[in-house]
C-alpha positions in Angstrom: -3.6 24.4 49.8 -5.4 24.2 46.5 -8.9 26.1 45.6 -11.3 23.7 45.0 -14.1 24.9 42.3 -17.4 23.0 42.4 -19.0 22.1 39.4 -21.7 24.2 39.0 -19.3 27.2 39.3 -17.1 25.5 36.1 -19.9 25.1 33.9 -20.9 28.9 34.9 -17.5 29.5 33.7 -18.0 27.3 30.4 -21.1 29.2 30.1 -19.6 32.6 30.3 -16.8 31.7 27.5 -19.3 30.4 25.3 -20.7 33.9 25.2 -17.8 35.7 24.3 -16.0 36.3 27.6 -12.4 36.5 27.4 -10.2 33.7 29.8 -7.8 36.9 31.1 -10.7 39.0 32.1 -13.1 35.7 33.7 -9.6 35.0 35.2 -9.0 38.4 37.2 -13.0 38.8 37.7 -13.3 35.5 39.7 -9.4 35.0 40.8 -9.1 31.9 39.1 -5.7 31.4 37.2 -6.2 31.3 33.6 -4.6 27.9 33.0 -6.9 26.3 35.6 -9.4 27.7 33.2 -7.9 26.3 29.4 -8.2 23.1 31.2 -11.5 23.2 32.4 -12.5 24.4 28.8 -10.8 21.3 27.4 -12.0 19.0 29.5 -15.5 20.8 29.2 -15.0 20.1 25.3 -13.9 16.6 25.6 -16.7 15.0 23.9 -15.5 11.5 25.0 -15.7 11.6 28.9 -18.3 13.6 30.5 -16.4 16.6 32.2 -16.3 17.6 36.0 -16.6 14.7 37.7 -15.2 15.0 40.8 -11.4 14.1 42.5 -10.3 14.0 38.9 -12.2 10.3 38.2 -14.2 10.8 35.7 -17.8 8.6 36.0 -17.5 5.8 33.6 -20.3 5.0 31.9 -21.4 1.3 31.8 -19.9 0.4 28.8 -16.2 2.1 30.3 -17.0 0.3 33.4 -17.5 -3.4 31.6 -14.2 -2.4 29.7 -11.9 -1.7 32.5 -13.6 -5.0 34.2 -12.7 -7.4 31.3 -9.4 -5.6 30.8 -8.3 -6.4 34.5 -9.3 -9.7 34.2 -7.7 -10.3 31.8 -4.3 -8.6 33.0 -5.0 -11.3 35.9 -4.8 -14.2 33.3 -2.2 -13.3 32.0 -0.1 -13.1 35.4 -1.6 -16.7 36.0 -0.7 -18.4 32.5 3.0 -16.8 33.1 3.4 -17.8 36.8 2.0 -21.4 35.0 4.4 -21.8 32.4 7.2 -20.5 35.2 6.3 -23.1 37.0 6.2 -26.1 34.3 9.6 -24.9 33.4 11.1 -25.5 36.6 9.3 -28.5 37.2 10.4 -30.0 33.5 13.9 -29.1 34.9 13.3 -30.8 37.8 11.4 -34.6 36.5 15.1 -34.3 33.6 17.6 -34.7 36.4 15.9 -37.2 38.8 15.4 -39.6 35.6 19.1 -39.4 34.9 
């Protein structure tokens, strides 16, 4: 099963690197494997998404959250105009042969 760190105890980590710790010995001192702990960093200094979320979705702010609204609207669309022009392709098939 996989350790799960809470966020108060990341940013305590962040806090310590910022100081000068090294990863190896914050790694050993609080058994946390030292990739765990690049990532957290680089998360941490991801200026773009605000880090430790929580269940790996990071909170989106409004702005995100408008985006990913419009942009699955308009994914759905897009299904409909293609299901659309499916269908008035078969159809145009369909009105040829019963005038012939």
């Amino acid at each position: 099963m996989r350790k799960s760190y809470d966020k108060d105890f990341k940013l305590m980590l962040m806090k310590l690197l910022e100081s000068g710790q090294k990863v190896s010995k914050l790694s050993e001192e609080y058994n946390v494997n030292a990739q765990t702990i690049y990532r957290w960093e680089k998360e941490y200094k991801n200026k773009n998404r605000p880090a430790f979320t929580g269940n790996g979705n990071a909170a989106l702010t409004p702005e995100q959250q408008e985006i990913a609204r419009l942009k699955k609207e308009l994914k759905d669309a897009q299904m409909e105009r293609d299901i659309l022009k499916k269908a008035v392709g078969i159809f145009s098939k369909t009105d040829r042969k019963s005038t012939i």
